[in-house]
C-alpha positions as a Markdown table, in Angstrom:
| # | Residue | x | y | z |
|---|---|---|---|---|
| 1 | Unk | 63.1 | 103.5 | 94.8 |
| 2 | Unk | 64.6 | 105.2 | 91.6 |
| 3 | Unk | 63.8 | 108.6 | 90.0 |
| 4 | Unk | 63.3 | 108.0 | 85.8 |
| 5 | Unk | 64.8 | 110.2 | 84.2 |
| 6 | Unk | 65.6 | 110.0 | 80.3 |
| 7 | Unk | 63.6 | 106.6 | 80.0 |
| 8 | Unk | 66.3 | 105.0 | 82.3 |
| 9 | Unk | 65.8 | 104.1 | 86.0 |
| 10 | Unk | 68.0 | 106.2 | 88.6 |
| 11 | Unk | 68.7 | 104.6 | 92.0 |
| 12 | Unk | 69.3 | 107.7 | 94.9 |
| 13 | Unk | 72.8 | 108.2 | 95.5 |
| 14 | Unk | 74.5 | 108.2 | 98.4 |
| 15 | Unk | 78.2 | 109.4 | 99.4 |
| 16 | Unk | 80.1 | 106.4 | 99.2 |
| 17 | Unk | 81.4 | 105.3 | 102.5 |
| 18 | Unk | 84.1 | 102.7 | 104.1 |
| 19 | Unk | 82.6 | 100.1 | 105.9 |
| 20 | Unk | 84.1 | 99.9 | 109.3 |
| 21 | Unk | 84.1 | 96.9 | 110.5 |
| 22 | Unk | 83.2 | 96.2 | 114.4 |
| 23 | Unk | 87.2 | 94.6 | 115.0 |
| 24 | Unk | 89.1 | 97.7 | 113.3 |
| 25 | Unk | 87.4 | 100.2 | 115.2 |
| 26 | Unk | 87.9 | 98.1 | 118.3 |
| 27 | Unk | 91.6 | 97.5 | 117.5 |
| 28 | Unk | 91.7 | 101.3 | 117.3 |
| 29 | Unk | 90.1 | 101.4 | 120.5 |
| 30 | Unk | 92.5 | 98.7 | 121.8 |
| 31 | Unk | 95.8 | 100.6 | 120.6 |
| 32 | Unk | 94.1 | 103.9 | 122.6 |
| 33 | Unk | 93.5 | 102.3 | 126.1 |
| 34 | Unk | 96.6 | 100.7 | 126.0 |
| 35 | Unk | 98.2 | 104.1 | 125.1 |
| 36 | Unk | 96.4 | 105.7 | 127.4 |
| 37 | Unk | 97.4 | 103.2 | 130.3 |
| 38 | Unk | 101.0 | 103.9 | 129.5 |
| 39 | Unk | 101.0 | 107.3 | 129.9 |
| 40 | Unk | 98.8 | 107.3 | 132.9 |
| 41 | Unk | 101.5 | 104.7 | 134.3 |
| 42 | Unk | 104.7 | 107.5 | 133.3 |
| 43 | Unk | 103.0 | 110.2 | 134.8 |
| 44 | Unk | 102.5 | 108.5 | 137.7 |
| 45 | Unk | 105.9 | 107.3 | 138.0 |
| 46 | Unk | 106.9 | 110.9 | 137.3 |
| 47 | Unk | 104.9 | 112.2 | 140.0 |
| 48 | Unk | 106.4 | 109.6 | 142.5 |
| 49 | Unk | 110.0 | 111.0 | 141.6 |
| 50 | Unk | 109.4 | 114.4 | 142.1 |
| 51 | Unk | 107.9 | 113.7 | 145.0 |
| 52 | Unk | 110.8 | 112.0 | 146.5 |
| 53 | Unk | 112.9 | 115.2 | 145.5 |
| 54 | Unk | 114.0 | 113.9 | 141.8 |
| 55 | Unk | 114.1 | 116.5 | 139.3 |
| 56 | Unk | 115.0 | 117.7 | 135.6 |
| 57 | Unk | 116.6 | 115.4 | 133.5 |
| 58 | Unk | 117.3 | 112.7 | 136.3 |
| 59 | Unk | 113.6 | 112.5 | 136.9 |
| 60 | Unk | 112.6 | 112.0 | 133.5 |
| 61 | Unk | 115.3 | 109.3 | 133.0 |
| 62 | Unk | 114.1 | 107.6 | 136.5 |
| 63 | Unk | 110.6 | 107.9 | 135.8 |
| 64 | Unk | 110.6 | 106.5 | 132.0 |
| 65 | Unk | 112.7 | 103.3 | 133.6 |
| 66 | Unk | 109.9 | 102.9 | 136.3 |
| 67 | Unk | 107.1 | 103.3 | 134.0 |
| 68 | Unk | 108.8 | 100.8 | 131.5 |
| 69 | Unk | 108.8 | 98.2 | 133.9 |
| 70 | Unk | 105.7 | 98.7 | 135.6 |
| 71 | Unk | 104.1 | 98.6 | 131.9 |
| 72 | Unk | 105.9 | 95.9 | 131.3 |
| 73 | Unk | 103.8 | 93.6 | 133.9 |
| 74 | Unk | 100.9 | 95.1 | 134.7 |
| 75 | Unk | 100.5 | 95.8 | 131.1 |
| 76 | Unk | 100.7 | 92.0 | 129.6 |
| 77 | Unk | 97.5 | 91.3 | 128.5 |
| 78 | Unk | 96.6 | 95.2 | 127.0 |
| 79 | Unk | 99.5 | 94.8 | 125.1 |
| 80 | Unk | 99.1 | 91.6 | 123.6 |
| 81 | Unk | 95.0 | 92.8 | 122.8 |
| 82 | Unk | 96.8 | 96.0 | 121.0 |
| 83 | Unk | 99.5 | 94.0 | 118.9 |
| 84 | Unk | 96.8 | 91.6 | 117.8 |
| 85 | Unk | 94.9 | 94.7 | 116.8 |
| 86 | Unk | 97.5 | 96.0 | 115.0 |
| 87 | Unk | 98.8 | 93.0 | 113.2 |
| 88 | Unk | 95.8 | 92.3 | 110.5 |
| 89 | Unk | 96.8 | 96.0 | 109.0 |
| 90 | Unk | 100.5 | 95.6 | 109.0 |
| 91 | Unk | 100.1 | 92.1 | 107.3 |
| 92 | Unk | 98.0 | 93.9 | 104.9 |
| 93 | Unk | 100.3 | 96.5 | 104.2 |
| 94 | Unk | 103.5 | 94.1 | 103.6 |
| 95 | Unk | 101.1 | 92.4 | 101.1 |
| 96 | Unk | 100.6 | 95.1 | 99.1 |
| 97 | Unk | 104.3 | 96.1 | 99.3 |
| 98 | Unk | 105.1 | 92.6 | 97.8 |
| 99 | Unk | 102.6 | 92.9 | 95.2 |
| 100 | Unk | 104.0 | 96.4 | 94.4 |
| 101 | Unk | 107.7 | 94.9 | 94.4 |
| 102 | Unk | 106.8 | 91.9 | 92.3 |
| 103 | Unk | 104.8 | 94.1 | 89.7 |
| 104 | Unk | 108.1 | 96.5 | 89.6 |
| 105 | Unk | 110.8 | 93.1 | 89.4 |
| 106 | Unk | 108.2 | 92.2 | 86.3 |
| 107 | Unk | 108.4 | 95.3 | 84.4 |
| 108 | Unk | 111.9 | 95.3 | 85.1 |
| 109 | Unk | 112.7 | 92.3 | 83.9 |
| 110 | Unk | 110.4 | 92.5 | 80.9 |
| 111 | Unk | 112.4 | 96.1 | 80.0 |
| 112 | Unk | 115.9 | 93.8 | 80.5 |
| 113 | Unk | 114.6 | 91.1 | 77.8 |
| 114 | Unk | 113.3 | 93.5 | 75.6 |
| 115 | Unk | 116.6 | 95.5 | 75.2 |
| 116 | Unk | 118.6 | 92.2 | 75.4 |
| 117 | Unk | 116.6 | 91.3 | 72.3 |
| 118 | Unk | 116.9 | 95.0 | 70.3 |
| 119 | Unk | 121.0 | 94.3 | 71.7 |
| 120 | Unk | 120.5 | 90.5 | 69.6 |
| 121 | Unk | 118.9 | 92.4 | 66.9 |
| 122 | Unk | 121.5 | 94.9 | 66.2 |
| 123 | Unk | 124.5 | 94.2 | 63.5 |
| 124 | Unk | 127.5 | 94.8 | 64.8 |
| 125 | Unk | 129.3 | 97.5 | 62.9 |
| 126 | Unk | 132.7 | 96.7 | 61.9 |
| 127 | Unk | 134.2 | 100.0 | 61.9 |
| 128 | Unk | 133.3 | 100.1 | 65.7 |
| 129 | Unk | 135.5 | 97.2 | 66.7 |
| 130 | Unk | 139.3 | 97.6 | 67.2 |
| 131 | Unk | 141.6 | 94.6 | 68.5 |
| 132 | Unk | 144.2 | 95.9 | 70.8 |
| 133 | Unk | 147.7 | 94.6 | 71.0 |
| 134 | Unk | 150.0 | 95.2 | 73.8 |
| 135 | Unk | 153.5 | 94.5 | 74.7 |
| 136 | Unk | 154.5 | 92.8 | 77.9 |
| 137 | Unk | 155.3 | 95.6 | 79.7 |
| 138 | Unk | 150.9 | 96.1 | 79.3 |
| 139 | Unk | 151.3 | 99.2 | 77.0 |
| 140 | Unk | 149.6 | 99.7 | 73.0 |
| 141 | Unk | 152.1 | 99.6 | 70.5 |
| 142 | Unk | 150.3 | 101.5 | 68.2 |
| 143 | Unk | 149.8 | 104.7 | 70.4 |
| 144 | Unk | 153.5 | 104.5 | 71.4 |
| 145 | Unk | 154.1 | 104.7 | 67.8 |
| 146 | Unk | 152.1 | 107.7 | 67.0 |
| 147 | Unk | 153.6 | 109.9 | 70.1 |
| 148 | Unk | 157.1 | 108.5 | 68.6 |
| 149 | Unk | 156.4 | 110.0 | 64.9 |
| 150 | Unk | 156.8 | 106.3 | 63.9 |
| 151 | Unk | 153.8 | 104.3 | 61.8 |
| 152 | Unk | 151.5 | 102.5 | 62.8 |
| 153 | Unk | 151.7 | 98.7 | 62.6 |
């Protein structure tokens, strides 16, 4: 029920909370076993190197291949549960990258037209144009005339 207050009707607050739905939490959960299974299957593999004499960086090296392709089997179907946990919130998040690249390409392209028509708008001034005339050998007479003392044409 609401609290009056002021003649209008007040409804109790509340913090305002995300709803967390029951398949993101357990994709979350998902992504963490299969995590955890991974590294439960290195340090395993890890521990069977040093125990056959293995060590520094040639154990590490040995035990990441093993652990690799041990995950890679036993781990199929953990794997596959954790991608398809995964892949609702990277779709979402490309989505709103497009969105955010298509608002940007609009604003962009509305900025391009309206300088393209303040460009139409604008009178050329006269004084700001100059032809230029060269010879064949690709230079301007007329500067070759000034740095010669001679006039201009």
């Amino acid at each position: 029920m609401g609290h009056k207050a002021d003649g209008r009707t007040l409804k109790a607050m509340s913090a305002p909370t995300e709803p967390t739905s029951a398949p993101a939490q357990r994709g979350k959960h998902e992504l963490a076993k299969y995590t955890a299974y991974r590294l439960l299957i290195a340090f395993g593999a890890g521990a069977v190197c040093y125990a056959l004499g293995l060590r520094r960086w040639v154990l590490v090296l040995v035990a990441l291949f093993i652990a690799g392709v041990v995950s890679f089997f036993l781990l199929n179907r953990q794997r596959d549960k954790a991608s398809a946990a995964v892949y609702p919130g990277v779709q979402q998040i490309k989505n709103k990258l497009a969105q955010r690249q298509a608002a940007e390409d609009e604003a962009a392209e509305a900025l391009r037209a309206e300088q393209e028509a303040r460009r139409q708008q604008q009178v050329p001034d006269s004084s700001a144009t100059h032809e230029y005339q060269f010879d064949r050998d690709g230079r301007d007479p007329n500067t070759d005339a000034q740095q010669n003392g001679e006039p201009q044409l």
